[in-house]
C-alpha positions in Angstrom: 117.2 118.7 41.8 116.3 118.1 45.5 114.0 120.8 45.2 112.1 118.9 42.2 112.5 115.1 44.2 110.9 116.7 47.3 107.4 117.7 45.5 104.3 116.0 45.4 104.7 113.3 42.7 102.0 114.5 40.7 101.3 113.3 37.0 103.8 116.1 35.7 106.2 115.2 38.1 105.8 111.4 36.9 106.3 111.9 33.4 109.6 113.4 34.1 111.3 110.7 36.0 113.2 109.8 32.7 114.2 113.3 32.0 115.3 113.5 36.0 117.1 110.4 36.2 119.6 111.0 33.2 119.9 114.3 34.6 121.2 112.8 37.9 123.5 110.2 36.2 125.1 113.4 34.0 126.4 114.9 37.7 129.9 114.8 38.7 130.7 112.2 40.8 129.8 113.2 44.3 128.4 111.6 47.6 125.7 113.7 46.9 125.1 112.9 43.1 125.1 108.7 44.6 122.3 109.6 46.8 120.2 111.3 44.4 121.4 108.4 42.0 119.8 105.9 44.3 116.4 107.7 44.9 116.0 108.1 41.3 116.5 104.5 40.9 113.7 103.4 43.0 111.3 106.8 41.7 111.7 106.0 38.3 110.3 101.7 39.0 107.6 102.8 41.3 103.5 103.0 40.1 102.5 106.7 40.5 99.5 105.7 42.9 102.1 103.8 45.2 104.4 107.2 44.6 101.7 109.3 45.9 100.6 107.4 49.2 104.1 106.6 50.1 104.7 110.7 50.1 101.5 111.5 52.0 102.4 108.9 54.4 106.1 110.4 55.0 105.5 113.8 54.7 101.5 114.8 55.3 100.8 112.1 58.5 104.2 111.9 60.4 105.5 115.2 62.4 109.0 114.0 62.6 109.0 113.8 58.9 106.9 117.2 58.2 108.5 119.2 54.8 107.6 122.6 56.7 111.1 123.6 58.3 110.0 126.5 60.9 107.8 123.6 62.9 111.1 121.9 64.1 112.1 125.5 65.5 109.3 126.8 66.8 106.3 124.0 66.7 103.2 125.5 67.2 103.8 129.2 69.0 103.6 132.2 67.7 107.3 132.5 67.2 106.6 130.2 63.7 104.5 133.1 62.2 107.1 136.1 62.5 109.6 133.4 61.2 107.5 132.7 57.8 107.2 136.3 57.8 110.8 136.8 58.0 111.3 134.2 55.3 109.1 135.3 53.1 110.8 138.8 53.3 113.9 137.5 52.7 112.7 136.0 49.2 111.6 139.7 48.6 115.0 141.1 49.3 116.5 138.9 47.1 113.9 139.8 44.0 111.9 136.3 44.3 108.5 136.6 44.8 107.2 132.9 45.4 103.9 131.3 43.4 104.0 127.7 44.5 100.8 128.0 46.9 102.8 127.0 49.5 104.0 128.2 52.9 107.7 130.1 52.6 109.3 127.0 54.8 108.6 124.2 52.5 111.7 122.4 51.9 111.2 122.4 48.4 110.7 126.7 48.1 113.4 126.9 50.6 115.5 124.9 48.4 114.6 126.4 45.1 115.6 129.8 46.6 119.1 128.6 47.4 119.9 127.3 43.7 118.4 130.6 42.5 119.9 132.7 44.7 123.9 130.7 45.5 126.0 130.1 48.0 125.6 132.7 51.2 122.3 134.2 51.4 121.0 131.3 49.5 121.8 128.8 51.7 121.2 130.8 54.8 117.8 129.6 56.0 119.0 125.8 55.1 121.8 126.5 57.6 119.2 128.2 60.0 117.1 125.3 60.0 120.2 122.7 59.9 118.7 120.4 63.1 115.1 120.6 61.3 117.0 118.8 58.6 118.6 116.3 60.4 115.5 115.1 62.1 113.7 114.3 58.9 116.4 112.7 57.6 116.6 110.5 61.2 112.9 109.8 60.8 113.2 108.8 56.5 115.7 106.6 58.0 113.8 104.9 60.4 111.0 104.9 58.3 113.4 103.3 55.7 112.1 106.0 53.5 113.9 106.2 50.2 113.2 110.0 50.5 116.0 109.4 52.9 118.9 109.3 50.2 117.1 113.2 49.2 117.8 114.6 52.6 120.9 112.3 53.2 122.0 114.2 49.3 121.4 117.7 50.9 123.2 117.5 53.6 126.1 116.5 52.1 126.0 120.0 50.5 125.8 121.5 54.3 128.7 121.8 56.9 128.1 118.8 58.8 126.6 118.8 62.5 128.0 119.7 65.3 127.9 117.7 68.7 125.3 120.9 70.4 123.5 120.3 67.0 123.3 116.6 67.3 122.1 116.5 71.3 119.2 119.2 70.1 118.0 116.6 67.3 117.8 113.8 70.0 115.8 115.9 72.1 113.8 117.0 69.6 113.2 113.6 68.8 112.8 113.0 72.9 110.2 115.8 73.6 109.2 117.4 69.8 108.7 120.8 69.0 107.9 123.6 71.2 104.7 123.5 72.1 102.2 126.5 73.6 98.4 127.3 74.5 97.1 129.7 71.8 94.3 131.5 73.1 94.5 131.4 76.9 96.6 134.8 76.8 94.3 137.3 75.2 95.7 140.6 77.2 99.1 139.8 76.3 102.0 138.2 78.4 104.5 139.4 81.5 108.5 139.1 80.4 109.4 136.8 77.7 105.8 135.2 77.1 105.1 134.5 80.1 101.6 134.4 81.4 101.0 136.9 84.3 102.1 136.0 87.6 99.6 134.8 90.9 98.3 137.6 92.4 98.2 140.2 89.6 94.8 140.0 88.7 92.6 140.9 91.7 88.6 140.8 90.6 86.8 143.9 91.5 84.6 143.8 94.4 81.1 142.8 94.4 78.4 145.6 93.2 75.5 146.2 96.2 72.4 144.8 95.6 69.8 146.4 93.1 67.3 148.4 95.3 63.6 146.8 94.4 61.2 149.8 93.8 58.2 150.2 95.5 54.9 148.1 93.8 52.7 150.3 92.7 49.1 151.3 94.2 46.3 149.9 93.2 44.8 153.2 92.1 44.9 153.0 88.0 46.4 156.4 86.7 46.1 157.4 82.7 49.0 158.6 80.5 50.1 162.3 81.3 
């Protein structure tokens, strides 16, 4: 269900509020089931065009709020592509191949492949990415989002944060993602990515002068 919530509201998506809001009302009573309760609330009474600026607007032009869970981790280094690889070969393992169109960190594949795939290894990269979570829910909130009572529903469902977790989602919030310089480091990098130190590099020294050949006589001489 927080899969479904989490998508663009397309047209499909909007015809199915009625189906998706008795669905939500059928749950057992849960903390979780009152969050989803009150999102569903507010989806179903909503125009679709209003629905679908108020998601690009959360999710598409705000960073803090971004659906793509390996950016909190790793931002915008090269660390994010090996993780997406490593998700995406963890769907595999499991026997899901993924045709949504989108990256293997969207919160909505991520959390399709924990109801498919249960408790433990399902839930794993939700765990993983734990503090990602926490900051977009921090950010719905301030944004007074009602996507917030979505997140606020899912982690309900996780263990909740630790103190080391809670001081990594301030600074997140303080200082954003990691950040690096793609590009500037095309020879590859000294130690654990770091660029190589002062000194290494020493240019090669300056070639002598080209000799000028002689200028030719005036004396006209034919092809041999």
């Amino acid at each position: 269900m927080c899969s479904l919530l989490l998508q663009y509201p397309d047209a499909e998506l909007a015809t199915a509020r009625d189906v998706l809001t008795s669905t939500v009302k059928a749950l057992p009573s849960s903390p979780a089931a009152g969050h989803l309760a009150d999102f569903t609330a507010w989806f179903a009474g909503q125009e679709l065009e209003a629905l679908e600026r108020h998601y690009v607007e959360m999710f598409d032009l705000r960073r803090k709020s971004s659906l793509y869970l390996t950016y909190y981790l790793h931002g915008d280094t090269r660390r994010r592509g090996m993780a997406l690889l490593t998700l995406n070969q963890r769907y595999r393992a499991a026997g899901w191949e993924t045709d949504h169109g989108e990256l293997p960190d969207h919160l909505p594949v991520v959390l399709e492949f924990a109801a498919l795939a249960g408790p433990g290894g399902g839930e794993a990269p939700l765990r993983q990415h734990h503090r990602g979570l926490e900051l977009i829910h921090r950010a719905l909130t301030d944004a007074d989002s009602p996507y917030r009572h979505v997140l606020a529903a899912l982690l309900t469902l996780l263990p909740p944060p630790t103190e080391a977790d809670r001081a990594a989602v301030d600074q997140l919030v303080a200082e954003g993602p990691p950040n690096e310089d793609v590009g500037l480091d095309p020879y590859g990098t000294y130690g654990d990515g770091e660029f190589a130190p002062p000194g290494t590099f020493v240019p090669p020294p300056a070639a002598p002068p080209t000799r000028v050949p002689p200028a030719p006589t005036s004396r006209t001489e034919g092809p041999r």
